[in-house]
ZAKOLZA-256561 format. One record per residue: x, y, z of N, C-alpha, C, O in turn; residue in three letters. Coordinates in steps of 0.05 Angstrom, whole numbers, plus 5000, padded with zeros to 4 digits. Atoms other than C-alpha are relative to their C-alpha. Layout:
<atoms>
XYZXYZXYZXYZALA/...
</atoms>
This chain:
<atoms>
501749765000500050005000501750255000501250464989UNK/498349684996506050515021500649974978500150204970UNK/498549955026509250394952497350074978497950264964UNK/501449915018502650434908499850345015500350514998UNK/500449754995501551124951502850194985502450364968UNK/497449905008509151354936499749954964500950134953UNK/499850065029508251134861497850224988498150334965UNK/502849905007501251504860502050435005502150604987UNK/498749724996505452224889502149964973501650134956UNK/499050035013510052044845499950164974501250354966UNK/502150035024505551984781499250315005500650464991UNK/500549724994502252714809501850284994501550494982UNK/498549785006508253064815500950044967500850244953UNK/499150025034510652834742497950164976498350244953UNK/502649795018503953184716500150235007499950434993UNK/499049665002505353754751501550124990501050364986UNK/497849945008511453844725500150054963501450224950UNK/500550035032509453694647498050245000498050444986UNK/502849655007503154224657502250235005502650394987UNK/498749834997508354664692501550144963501150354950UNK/498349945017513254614633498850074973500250144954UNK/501849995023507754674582498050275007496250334992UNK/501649714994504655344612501350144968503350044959UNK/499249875016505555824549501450335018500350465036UNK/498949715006509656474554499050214984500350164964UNK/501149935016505657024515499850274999498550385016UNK/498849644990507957804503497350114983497150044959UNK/501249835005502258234490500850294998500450475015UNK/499349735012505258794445498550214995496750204978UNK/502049725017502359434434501750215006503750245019UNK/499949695015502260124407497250195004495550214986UNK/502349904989497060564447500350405007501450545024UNK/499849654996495961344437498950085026500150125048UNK/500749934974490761524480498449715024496749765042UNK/502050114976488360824522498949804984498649584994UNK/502650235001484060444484502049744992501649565009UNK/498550145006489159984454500749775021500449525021UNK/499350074962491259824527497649865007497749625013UNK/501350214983484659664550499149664983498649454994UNK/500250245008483659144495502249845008501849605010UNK/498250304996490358784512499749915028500249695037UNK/499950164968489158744587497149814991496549605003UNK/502250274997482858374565500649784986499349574992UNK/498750135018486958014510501349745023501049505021UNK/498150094986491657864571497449895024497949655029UNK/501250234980486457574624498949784982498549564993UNK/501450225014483357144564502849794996502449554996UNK/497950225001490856814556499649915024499449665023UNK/497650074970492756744636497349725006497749495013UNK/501450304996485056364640500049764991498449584999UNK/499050305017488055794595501849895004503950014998UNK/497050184990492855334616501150075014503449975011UNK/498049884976496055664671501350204979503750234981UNK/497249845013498656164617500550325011498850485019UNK/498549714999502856804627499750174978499950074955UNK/500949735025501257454582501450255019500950355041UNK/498049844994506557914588499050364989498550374965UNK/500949745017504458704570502050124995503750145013UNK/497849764993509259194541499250114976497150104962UNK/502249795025509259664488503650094988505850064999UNK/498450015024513659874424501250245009503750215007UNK/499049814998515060644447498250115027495850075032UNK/500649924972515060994519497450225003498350434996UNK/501949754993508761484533499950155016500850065036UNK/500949884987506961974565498450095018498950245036UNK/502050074995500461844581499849805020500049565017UNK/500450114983498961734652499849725010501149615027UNK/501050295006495361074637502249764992502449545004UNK/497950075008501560834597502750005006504249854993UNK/497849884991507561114629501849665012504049565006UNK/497350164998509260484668500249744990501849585000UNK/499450235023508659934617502949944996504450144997UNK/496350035009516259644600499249954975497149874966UNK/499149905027518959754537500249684993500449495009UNK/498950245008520059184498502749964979503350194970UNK/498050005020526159004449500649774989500849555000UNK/499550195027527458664384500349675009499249465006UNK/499250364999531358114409498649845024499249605028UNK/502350214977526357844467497849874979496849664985UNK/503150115021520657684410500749745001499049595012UNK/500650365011522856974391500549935031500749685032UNK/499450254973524156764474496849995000496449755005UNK/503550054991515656794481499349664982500549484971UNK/501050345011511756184457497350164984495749994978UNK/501049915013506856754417499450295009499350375032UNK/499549664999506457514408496250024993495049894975UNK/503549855016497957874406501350245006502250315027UNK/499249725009499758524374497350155002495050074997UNK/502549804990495359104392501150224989503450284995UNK/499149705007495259834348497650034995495749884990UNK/503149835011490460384338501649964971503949924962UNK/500249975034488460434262501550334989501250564999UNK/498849745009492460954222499549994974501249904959UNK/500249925027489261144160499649604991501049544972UNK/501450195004486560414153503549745003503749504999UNK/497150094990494060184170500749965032499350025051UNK/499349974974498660014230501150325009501450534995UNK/499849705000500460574267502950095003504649955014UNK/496749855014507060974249501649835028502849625022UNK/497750164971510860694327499749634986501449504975UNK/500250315004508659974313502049944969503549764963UNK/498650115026511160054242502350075002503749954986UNK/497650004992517360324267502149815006504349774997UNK/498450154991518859794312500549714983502549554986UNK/500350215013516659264263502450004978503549804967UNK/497450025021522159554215502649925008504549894993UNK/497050054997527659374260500549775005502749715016UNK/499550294995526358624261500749834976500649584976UNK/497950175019530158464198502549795007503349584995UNK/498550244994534958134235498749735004499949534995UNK/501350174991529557674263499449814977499449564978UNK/501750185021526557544187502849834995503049605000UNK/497550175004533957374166500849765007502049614991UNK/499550104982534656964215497949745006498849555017UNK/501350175002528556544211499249995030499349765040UNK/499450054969527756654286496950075010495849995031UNK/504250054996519556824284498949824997497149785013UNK/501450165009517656244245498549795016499849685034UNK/502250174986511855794270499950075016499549875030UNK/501149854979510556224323497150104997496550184975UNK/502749964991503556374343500050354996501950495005UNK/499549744994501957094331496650044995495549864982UNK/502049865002495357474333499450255002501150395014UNK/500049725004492158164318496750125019494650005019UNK/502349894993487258694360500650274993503050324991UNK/500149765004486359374346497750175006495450105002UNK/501849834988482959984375499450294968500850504966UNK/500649805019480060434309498450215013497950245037UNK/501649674998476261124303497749984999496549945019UNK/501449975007470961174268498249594989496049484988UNK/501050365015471360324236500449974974500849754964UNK/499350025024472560514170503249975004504950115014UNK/496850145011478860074149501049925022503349955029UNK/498150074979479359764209501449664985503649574988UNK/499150215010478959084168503949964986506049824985UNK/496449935017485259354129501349985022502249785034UNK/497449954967489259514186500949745009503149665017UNK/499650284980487958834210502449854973504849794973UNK/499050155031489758534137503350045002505049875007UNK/496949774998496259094135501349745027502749545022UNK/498750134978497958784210501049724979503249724967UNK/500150245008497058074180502049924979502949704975UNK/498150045028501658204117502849975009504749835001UNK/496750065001507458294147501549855027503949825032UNK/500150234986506657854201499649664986500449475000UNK/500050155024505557334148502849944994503849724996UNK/496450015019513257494116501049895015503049765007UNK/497650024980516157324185498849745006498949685030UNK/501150184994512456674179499149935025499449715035UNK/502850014974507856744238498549854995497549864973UNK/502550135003502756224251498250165007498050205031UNK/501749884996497356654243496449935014494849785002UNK/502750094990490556594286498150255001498450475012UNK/502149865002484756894271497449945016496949705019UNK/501450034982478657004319497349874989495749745003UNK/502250145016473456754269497350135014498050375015UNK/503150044997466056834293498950075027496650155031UNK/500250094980467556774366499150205026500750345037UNK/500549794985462857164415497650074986495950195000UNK/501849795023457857404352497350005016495950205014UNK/502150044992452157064395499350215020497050315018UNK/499449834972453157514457500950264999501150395020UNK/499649734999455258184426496950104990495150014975UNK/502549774998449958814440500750014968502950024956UNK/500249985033447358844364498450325004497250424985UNK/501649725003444259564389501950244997500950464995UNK/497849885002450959894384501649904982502449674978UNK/497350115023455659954330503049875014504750005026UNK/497450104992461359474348502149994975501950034951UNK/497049995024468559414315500649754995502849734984UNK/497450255004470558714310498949794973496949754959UNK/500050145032472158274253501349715006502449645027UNK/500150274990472957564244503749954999504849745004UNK/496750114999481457684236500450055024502349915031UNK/499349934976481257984310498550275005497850444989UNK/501349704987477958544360500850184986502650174970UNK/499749725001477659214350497350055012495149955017UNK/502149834978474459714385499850304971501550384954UNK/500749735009470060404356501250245016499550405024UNK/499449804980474160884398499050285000499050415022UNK/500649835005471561464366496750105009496150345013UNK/502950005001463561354378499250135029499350045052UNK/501849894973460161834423498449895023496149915015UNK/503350024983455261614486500649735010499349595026UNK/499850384995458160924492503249905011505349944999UNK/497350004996463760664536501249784981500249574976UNK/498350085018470360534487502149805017502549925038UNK/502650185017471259944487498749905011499049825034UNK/501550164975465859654506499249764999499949584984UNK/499750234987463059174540499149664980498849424987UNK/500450215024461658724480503349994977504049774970UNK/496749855000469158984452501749815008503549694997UNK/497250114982472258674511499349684998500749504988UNK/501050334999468158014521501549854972503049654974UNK/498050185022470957824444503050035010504549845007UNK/497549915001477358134462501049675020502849505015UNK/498750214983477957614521499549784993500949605003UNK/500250265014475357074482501749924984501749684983UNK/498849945024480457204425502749845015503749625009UNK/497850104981486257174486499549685010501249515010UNK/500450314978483056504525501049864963503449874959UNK/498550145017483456094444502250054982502549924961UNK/498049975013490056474429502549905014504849875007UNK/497650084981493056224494499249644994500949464997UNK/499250315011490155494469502949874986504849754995UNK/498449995015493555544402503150015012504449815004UNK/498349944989499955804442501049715014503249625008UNK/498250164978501155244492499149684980498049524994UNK/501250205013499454664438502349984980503449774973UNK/497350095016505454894391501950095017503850175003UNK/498449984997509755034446501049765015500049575027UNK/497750205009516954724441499949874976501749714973UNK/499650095022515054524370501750224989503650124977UNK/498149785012518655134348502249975006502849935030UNK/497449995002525455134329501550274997501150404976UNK/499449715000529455814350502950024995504549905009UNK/496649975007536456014320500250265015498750455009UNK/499749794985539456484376501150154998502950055012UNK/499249864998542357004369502749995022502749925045UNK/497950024987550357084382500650184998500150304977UNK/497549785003555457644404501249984989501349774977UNK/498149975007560757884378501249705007500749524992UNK/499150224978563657344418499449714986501049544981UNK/502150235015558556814385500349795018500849575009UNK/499250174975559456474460497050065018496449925037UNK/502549914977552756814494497750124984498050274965UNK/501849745015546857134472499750165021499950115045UNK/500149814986545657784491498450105010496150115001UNK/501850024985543358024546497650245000499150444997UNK/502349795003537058544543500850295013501050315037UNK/498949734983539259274557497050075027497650125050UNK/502649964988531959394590500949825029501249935051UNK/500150164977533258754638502750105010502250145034UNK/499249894988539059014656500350245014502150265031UNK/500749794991537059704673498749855024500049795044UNK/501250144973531659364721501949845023502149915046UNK/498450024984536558944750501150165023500850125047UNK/498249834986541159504769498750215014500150345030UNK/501749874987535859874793500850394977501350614985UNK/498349685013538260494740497550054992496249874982UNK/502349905012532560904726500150284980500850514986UNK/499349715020532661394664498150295006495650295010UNK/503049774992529162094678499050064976500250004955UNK/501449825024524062484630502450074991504750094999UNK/497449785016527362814574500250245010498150365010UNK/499949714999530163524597498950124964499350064941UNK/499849875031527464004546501750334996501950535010UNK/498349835017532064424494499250305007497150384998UNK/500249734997532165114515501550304986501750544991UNK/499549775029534965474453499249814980498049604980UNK/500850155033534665324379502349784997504449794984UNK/498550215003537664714385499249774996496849804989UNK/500650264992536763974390500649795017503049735016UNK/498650184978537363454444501749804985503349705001UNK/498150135025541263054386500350034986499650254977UNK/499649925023543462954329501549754982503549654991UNK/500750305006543462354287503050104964502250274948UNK/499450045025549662284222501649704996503749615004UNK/499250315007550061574196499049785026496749785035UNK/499250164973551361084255499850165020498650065040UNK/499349874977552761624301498650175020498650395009UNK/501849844996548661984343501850205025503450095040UNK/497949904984551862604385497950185014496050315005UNK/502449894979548462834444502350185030504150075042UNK/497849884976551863444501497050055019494750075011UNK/501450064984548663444568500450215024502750225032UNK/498149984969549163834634497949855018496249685013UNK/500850154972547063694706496450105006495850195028UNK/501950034991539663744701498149825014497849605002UNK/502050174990534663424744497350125015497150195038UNK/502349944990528063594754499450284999498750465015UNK/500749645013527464214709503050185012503550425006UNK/498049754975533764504761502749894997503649674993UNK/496850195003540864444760501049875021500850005042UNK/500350074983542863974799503350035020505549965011UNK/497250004979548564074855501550204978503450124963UNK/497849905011551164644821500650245003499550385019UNK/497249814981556965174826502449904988502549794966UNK/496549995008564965154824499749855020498049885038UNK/499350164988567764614853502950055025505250115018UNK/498249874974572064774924499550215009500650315028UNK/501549794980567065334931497950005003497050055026UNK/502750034994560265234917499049695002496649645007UNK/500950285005560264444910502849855009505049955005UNK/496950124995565663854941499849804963498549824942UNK/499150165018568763304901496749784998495349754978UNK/502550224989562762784926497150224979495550104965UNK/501949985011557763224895499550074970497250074960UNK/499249985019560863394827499049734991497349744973UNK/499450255009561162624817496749904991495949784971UNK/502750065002553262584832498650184981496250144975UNK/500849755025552263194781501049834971500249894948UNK/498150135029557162684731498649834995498749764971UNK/502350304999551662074743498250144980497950144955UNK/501749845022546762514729499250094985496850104980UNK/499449835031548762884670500149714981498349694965UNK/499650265013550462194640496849845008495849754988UNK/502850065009542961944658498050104974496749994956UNK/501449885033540262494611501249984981499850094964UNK/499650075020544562294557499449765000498549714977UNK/502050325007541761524564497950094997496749954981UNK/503050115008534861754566499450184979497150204973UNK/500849835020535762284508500749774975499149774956UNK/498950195019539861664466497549764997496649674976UNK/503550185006533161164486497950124979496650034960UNK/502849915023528461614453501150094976499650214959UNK/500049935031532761734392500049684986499749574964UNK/499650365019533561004381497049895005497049655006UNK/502450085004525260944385499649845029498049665027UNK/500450174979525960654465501549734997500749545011UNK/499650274998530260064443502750085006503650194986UNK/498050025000537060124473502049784992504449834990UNK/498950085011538759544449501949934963502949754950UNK/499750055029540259774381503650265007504850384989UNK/497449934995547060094415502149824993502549625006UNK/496550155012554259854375501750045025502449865041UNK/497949924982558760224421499550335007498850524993UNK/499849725003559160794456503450104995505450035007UNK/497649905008564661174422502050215012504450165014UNK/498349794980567261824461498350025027496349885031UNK/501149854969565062114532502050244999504450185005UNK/498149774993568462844533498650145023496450225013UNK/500249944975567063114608501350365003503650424997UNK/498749734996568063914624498650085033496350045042UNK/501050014973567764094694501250375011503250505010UNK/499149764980567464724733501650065027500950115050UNK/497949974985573064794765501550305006501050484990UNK/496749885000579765264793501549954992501849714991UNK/498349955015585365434757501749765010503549694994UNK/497650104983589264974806499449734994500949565003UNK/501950264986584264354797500449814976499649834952UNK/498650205023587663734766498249684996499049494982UNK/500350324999583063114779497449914986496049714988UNK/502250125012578063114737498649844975496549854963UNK/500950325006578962424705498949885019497449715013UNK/501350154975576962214776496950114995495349924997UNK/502849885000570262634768498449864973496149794972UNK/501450065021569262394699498849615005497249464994UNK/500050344996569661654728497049914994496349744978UNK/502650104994562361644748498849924969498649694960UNK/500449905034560261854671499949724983498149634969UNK/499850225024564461164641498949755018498149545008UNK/500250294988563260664704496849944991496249714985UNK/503549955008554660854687500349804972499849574969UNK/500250135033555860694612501349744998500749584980UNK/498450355011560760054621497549855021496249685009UNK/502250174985555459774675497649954977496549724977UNK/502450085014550059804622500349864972498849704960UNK/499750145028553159634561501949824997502249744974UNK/497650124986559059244589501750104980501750344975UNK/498549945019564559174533498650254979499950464979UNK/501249795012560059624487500250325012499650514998UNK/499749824996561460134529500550145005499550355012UNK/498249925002567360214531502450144977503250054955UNK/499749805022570860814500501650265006502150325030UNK/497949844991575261384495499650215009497350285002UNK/502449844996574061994528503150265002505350294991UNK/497749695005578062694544498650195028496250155034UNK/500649844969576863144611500950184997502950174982UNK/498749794996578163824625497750255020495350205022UNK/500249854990576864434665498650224998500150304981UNK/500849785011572765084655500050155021499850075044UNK/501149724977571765794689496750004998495250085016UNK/503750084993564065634676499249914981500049914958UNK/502150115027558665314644498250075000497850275014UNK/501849885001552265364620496749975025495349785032UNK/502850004971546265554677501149965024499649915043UNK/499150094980551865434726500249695002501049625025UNK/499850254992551764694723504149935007505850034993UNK/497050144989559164344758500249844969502649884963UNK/499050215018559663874695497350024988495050064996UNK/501550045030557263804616501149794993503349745004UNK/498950195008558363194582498850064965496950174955UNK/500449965032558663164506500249604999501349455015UNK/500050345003557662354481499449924976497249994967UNK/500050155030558761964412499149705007500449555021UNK/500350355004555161254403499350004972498550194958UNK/499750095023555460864345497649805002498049615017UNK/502450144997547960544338500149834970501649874951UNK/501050155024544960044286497050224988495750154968UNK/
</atoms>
């Protein structure tokens, strides 16, 4: 009897372990102006998590502004093929995807190259205006999700019984959409979402049915010994948090983009104000120069994120760091000050970001800040 019981736990655990290993992984991408986009994927995303024990991941193609959106994580290129199926979410643009989504979609040539989407599960929702061309949009989505050989799933029929026929609804038999535009009626609504979560529960089927049939070619370093690791996950890690963009206060630009290169100068703002600043041995010590050198070097990471569309991973190398510090005539150490500046950039990009740099001295800078940084990277 003790051994049929021990055989029987046994037997139990071994099914837990196969359901475990058979849960799907499932990133719910989007591209959301004002909201609606969003609320279709969280309903996208409870219709996966109620199927199989699966996971539905949210993130989004470019950072917002928008309250609602702000703390979504970013997503990047090379995470797409680790999921077990991507549901893409954009508002309609002119019966198209919308300009960010098609952004990010352009920088996954490596991926098509590479064969590194194929037989992957993918699906489409979208939040339209008015409804005219939402079919397209979906189609558009579908085309070039198609090239990257996506197993494509379409929502077919599913829900038709149970949607309010007294209100104009958006959805089509390739996937949701929502009327976002329509007066008097909440967007989306409650007939909207119900397909929306229907769409997610038989996309997280599909999902955990071909996963591990997919075969993924990984992506190697330089090195061709590791793949590489996610600039995003290592930010979180390290706990490094990028601030808002400072904004340009002459006729200028916070960058400046020729070829590969993008060249971005910085001082010690934070929080609209300069931060810890003055001459150094009168109005500021060594210790707080250094925290003005972090800082200045934050706003050039988060002015370099939003020129590269939120994907830092599309950084080669960073190429210079030149450091100018407000100093006395007498004041020799400020390679030590510039330290903070390269240890920031080699922590995030390791070898990448490492690079040559140059230091020096001034009788002042601009708004009073202790330290400007000028910075060359070499992007894809």
């Amino acid at each position: 009897m003790k051994q049929m019981f021990m055989l029987l736990v046994s037997l139990h655990l071994a099914l837990m372990t196969m359901a475990q290993e058979n849960k799907p992984t499932v990133l719910v991408l989007i591209h959301s102006d004002n909201g609606g986009t969003y609320e279709l994927a969280k309903e996208v995303a409870k219709g996966i998590e109620a199927e199989q024990g699966a996971v539905a991941i949210i993130k989004q193609v470019k950072a917002s502004d928008n309250p609602k959106l702000r703390s979504i994580p970013l997503v990047t290129v090379d995470e797409l093929d680790t999921y077990d199926g991507i549901a893409f979410g954009s508002p309609v643009y002119f019966g198209n995807i919308s300009t960010a989504m098609s952004d990010f979609l352009s920088k996954t040539v490596d991926l098509w190259t590479n064969h590194r989407l194929e037989g992957m599960p993918a699906m489409v929702f979208m939040s339209a205006g008015s409804g005219a061309g939402n079919e397209l949009a979906v189609q558009a989505f579908w085309n070039t999700l198609a090239v990257h050989g996506m197993i494509l799933v379409s929502n077919g029929i599913r829900g038709a019984e149970q949607i309010d026929r007294d209100i104009p609804q958006g959805n089509t038999v390739l996937g949701t959409t929502s009327l976002a535009s329509h007066k008097g009626v909440e967007r989306p609504s409650p007939s909207e979402r119900l397909v929306a979560e229907m769409q997610g529960r038989n996309f997280s089927k599909v999902a955990a049915a071909m996963k591990g049939v997919r075969t993924v070619t990984t992506k190697k370093t330089s090195e061709g010994n590791q793949q590489q690791m996610d600039i995003n996950a290592i930010l979180q890690k390290k706990n490094i948090v990028l601030p808002e963009l400072p904004k340009a206060v002459g006729n200028y630009e916070l960058f400046s983009r020729s070829g590969n290169l993008i060249f971005i100068n910085q001082v010690a703002l934070k929080d609209g104000k300069i931060f810890n600043a003055g001459k150094l041995g009168i109005d500021v010590s060594e210790e707080q120069v250094k925290e003005a050198t972090r800082v200045t070097m934050l706003n050039v990471l988060a002015i370099l994120r939003d020129a590269l569309g939120g994907d830092l991973n599309r950084v080669e190398k960073c190429v210079q760091l030149i450091g100018a510090f407000n100093t006395l005539e007498t004041y020799t150490q400020h390679a030590a000050l510039m330290n903070a500046a390269s240890d920031l950039t080699v922590d995030i990009f390791g070898e990448n970001g490492k690079h040559t740099r140059n230091t020096s001295g001034a009788a002042s800078l601009p708004l009073g800040s202790s330290v400007s940084i000028q910075a060359i990277f070499e992007v894809q």
